[in-house]
Backbone as CSV, one residue per row, in Angstrom:
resi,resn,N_x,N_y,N_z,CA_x,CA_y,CA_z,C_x,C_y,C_z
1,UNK,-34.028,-21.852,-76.157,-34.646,-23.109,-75.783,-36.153,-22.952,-75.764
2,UNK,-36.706,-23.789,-76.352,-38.239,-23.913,-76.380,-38.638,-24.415,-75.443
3,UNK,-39.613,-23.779,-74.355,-40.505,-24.349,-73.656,-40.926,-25.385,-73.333
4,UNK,-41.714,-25.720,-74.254,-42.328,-27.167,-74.625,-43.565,-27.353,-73.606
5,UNK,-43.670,-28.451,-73.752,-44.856,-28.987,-72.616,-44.560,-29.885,-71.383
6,UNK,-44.713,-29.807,-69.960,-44.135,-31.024,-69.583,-45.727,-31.655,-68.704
7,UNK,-46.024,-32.838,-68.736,-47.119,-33.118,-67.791,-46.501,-33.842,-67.009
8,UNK,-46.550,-33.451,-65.593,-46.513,-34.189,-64.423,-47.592,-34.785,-63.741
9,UNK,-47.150,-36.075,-63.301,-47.847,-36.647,-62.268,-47.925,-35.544,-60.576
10,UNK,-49.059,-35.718,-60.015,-49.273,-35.035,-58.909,-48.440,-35.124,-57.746
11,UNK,-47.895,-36.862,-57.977,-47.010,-37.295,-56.447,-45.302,-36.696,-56.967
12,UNK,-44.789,-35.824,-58.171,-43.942,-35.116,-58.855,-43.979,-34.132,-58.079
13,UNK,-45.027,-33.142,-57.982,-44.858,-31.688,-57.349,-44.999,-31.914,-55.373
14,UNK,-45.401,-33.411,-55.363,-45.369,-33.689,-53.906,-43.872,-33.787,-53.260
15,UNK,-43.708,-34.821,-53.812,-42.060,-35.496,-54.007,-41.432,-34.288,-53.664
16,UNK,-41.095,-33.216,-54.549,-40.836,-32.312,-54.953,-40.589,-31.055,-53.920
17,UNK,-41.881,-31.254,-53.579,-42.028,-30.258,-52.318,-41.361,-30.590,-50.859
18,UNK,-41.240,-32.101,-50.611,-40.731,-33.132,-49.539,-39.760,-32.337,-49.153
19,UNK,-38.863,-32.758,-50.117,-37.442,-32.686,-50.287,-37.001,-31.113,-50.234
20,UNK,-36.139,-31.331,-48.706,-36.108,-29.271,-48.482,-34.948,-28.942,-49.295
21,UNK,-34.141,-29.931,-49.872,-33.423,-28.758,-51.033,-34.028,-28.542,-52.581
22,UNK,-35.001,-29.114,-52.843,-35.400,-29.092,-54.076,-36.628,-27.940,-53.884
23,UNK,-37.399,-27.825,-52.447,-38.235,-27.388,-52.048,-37.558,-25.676,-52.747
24,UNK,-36.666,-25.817,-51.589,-35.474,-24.435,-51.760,-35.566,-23.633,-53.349
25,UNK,-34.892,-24.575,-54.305,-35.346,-24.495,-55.406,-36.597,-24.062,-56.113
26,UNK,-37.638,-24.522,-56.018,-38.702,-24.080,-56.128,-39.453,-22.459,-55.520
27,UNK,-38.794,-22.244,-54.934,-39.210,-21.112,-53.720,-38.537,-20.158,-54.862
28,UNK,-37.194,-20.487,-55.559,-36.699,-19.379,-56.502,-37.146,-18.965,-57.147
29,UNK,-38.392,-19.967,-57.712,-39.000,-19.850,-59.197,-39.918,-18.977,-59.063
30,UNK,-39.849,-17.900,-60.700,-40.469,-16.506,-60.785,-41.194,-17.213,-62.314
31,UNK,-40.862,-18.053,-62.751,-41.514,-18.231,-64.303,-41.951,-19.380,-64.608
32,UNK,-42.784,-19.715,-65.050,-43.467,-21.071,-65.636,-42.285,-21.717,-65.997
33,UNK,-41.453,-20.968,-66.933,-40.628,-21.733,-67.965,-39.433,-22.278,-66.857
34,UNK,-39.267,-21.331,-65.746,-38.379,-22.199,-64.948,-38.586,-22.921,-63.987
35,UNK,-39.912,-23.050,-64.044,-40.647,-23.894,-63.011,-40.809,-25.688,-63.967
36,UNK,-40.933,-25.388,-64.822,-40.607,-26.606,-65.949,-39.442,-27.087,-65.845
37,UNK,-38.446,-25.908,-65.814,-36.886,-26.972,-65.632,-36.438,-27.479,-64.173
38,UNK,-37.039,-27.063,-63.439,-37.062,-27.422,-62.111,-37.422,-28.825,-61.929
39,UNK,-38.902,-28.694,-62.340,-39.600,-30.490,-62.859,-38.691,-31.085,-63.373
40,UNK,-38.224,-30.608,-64.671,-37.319,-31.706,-65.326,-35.973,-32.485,-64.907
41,UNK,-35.433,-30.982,-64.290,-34.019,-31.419,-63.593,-34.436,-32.669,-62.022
42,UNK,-35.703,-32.430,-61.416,-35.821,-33.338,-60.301,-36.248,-34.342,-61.044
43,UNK,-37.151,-34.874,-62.113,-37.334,-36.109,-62.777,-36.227,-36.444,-63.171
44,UNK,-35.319,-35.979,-63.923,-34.035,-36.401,-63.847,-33.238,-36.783,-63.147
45,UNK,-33.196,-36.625,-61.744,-32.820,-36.985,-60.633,-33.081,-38.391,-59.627
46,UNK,-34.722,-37.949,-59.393,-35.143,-38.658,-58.518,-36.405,-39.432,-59.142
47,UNK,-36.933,-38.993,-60.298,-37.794,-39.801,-60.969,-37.659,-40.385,-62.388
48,UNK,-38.812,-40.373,-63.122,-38.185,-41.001,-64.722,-39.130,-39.994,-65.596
49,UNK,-39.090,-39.655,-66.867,-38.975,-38.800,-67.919,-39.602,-39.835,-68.891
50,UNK,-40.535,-39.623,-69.846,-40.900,-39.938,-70.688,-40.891,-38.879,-72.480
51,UNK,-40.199,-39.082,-72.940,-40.422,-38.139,-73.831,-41.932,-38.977,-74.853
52,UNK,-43.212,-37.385,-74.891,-44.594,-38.202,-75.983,-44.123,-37.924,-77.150
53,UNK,-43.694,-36.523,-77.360,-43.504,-35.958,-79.102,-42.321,-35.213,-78.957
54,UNK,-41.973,-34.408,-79.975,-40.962,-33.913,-79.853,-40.956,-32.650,-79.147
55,UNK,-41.892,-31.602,-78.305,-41.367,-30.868,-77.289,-42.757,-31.503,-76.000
56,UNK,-42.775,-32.878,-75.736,-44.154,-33.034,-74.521,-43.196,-33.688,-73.846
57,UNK,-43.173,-34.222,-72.221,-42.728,-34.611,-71.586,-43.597,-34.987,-70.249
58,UNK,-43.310,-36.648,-70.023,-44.639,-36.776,-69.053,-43.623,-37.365,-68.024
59,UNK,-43.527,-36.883,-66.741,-42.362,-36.649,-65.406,-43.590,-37.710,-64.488
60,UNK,-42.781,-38.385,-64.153,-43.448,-39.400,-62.940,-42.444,-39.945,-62.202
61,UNK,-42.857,-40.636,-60.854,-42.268,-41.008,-59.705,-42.545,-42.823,-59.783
């Protein structure tokens, strides 16, 4: 799986942080690349996903 790019909005890693099981989650993360799917899987969740190109992704609340 490719990397890619993801840009988040700021109130994303807030949100993010709120929330003590997603928080939890985050606390796991050792790598960029899984710190990206972390973003993605909570925009998927609790926010909305924009795909720009074919690997950019802009995550907002």
């Amino acid at each position: 799986m490719s990397c890619g790019k993801l840009v988040a909005n700021l109130n994303v890693i807030i949100c993010l942080l709120d929330d003590p099981s997603w928080r939890e989650k985050a606390k796991k993360v050792k790598t960029l690349k899984e710190m990206r799917q972390v973003l993605l899987d909570f925009c998927r969740v609790k926010g909305k996903l924009t795909k720009i190109d074919t690997d950019t992704f802009y995550a907002y609340i």
